[in-house]
C-alpha positions in Angstrom: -12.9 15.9 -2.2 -13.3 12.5 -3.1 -10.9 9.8 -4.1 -9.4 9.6 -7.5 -10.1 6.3 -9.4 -7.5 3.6 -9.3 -4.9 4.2 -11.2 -3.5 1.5 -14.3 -0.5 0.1 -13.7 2.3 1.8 -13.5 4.7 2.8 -16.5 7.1 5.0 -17.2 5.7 8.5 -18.6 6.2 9.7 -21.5 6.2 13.9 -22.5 2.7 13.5 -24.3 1.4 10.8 -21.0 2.2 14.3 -18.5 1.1 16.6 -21.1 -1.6 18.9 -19.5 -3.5 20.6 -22.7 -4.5 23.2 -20.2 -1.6 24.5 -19.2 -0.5 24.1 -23.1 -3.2 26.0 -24.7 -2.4 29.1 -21.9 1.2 29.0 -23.2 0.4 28.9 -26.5 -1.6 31.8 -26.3 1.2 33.8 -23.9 3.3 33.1 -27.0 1.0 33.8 -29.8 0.7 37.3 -28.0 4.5 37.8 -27.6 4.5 36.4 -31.5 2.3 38.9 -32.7 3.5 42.4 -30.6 6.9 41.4 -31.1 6.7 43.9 -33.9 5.7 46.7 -31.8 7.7 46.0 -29.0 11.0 48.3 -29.4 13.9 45.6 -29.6 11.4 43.1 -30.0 12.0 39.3 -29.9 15.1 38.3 -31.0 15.0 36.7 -34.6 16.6 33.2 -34.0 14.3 33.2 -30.4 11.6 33.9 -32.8 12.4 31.4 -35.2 13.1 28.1 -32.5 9.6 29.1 -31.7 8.1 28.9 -34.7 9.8 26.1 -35.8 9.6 23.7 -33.0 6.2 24.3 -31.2 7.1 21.0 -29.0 8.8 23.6 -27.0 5.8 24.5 -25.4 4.9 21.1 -24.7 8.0 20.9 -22.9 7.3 24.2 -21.4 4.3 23.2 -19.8 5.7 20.1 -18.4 8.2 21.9 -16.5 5.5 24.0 -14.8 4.0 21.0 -13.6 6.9 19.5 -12.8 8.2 22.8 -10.9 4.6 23.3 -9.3 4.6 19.8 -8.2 7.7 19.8 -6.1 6.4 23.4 -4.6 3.4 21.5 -3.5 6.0 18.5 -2.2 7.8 21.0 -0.2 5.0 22.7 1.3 4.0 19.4 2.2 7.2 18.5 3.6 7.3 21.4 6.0 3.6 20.9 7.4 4.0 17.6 7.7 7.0 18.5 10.2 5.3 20.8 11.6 2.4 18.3 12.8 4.8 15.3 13.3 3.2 14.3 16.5 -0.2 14.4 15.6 0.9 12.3 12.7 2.5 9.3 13.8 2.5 9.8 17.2 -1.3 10.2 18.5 -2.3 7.7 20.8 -6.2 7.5 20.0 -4.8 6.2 16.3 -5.1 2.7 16.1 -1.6 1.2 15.1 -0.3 -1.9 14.1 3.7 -3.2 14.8 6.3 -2.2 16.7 6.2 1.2 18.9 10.2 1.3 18.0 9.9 1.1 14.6 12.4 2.8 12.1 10.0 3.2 9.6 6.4 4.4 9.9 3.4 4.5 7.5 0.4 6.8 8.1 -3.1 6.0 5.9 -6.1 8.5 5.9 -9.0 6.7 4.4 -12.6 6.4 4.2 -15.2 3.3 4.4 -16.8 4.0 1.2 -14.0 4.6 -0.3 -13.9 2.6 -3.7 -10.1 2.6 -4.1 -9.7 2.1 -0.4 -11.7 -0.9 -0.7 -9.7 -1.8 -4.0 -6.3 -2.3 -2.1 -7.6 -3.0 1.5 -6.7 -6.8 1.2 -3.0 -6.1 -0.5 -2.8 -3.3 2.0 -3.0 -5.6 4.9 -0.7 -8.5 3.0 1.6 -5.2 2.9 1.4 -5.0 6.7 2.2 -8.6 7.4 5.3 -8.8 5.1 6.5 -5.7 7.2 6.7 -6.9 10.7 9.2 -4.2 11.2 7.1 -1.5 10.0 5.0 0.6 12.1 1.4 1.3 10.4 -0.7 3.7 11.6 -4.6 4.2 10.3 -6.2 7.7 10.6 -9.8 7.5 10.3 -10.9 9.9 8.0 -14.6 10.1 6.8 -14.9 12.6 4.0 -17.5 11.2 1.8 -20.5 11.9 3.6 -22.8 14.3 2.2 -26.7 13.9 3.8 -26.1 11.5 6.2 -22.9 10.5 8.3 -22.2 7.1 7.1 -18.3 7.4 6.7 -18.7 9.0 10.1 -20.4 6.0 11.6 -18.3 3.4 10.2 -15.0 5.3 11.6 -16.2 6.0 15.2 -17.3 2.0 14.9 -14.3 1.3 14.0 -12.4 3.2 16.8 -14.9 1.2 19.5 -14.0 -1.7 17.9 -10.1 -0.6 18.4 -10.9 0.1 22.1 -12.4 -3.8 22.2 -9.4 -5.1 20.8 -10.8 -5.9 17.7 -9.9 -3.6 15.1 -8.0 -5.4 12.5 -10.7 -7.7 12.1 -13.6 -5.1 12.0 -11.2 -2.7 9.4 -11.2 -5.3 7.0 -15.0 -6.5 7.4 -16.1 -2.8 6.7 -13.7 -2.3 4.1 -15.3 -5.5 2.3 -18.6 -4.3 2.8 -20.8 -3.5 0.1 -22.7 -1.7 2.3 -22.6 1.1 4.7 -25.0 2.4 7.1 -25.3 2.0 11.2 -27.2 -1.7 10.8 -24.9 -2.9 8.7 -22.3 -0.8 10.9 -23.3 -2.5 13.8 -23.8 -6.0 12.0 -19.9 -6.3 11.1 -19.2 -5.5 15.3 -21.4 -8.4 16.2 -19.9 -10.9 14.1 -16.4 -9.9 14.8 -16.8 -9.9 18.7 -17.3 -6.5 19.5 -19.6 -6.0 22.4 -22.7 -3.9 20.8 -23.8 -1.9 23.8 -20.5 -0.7 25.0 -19.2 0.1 21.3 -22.4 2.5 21.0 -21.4 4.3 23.9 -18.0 4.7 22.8 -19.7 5.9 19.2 -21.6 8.6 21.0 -18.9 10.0 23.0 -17.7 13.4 22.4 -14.1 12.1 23.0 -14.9 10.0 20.1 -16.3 12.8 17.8 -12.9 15.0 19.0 -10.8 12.6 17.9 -12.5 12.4 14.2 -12.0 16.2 14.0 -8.6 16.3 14.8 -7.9 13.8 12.0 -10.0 16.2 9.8 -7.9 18.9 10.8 -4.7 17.4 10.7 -5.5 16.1 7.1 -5.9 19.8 6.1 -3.3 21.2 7.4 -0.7 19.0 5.6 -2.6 19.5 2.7 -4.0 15.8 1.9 -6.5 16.3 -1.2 -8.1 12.9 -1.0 -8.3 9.0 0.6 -6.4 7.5 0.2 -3.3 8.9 1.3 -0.3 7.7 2.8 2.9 9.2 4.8 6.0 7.6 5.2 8.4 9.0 7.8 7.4 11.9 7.1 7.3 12.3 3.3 3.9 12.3 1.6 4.2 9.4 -0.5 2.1 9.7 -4.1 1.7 6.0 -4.7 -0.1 4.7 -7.7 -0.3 1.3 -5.8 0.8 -1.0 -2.9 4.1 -2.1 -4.6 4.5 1.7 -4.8 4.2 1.8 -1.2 6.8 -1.0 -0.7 9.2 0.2 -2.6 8.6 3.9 -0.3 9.3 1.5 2.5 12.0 -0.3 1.2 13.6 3.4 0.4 13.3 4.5 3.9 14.9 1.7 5.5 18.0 1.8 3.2 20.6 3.4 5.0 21.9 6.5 3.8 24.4 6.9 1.3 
């Protein structure tokens, strides 16, 4: 699946914003039926049941948003469970590069994807997010899910990961996430310039340690159900945010202490 498009900013809702016409037109025709054998039915539909119906067809508008809504949170809580159930794969793998401190109270897992283009979108506020969190533990899964003929998302991950190994991952994260372009000699070009020592980040590229690591991600991804890149967990909770402010107000949330 790819990414969804960046989202505008974000407002508060309203019924007709959430209103899936989908799920509206199948309860309009459930209804309809029930409308029109409601005659042969013995007992039937009560009259003043009946009547609201008729009378105020917004109730099916409302209907259909509490499917969602109720469908939603299903998906939320099956979420919730996997997630606990894969915990230490999560947040807790040591192949992952991380930034901040090990002891961290509060930890924030991104799956993503070099080409990407809402990854790219909020790469730079991303990584402004990390510094104003110094207290914040960030973990980056490398997830490359785009690729269809050839494995450029691949590349770009396991060149990352070598470059993570060298020391030099911030630096070469950001350079690929700014890069227009993404293949293995423009790949290689973003190592160069950011220090990365060529030769031994190809060897760690080819290695099947490398390749295991990239399928575990995959893996993990689907198991907690993630649909997309990006995605983000935070302690544990998967975290549907619309932007980075999102994200710190998730943050700021699960470092308030409980009431």
């Amino acid at each position: 699946m790819t990414e969804t498009p960046p989202p505008e900013s974000p407002r508060e809702a309203s019924l007709l914003d959430r209103f899936n016409p989908g799920w509206a037109a199948l309860i309009v025709s459930l209804v309809a039926l029930i409308l029109a054998a409601t005659p042969f039915v013995p007992g039937g539909l009560t009259q003043p049941v009946r009547a609201a119906l008729l009378s105020n067809p917004e109730i099916l508008r409302e209907a259909s948003l509490r499917l969602q809504e109720q469908e939603a949170q299903t998906r939320q809580d099956a979420a919730r469970a996997m997630i606990a159930q894969n915990l230490p794969a999560l947040d807790q793998d040591a192949r992952d590069p991380v930034m901040g401190p090990a002891d961290a109270a509060v930890t924030v897992v991104q799956f993503f994807d070099y080409r990407c283009p809402y990854c790219k979108q909020i790469a730079d506020p991303y990584m402004e997010l990390v510094a104003a969190n110094p207290d914040v533990r960030f973990v980056f899964k490398e997830w490359p899910i785009l690729d269809q003929n050839e494995p450029l998302s691949e590349y770009a991950a396991r060149a990352a990961l070598a470059a993570w190994h060298q020391g030099r991952y911030p630096q070469v994260h950001q350079a690929l996430m700014q890069a227009q372009t993404i293949d293995p000699a423009s790949v290689d070009a973003i190592l160069v310039a950011n220090g990365v020592d060529l030769a031994r980040a190809r060897a760690d590229i080819a290695t099947q340690e490398t390749g295991q690591h990239l399928s575990d991600i995959m893996t993990l991804a689907r198991n907690i159900g993630l649909e997309g890149t990006p995605s983000f967990v935070i302690n544990g909770e998967l975290v549907n945010a619309g932007s980075v402010a999102d994200l710190q107000a998730a943050i700021d949330a699960a470092q308030a202490p409980p009431r």
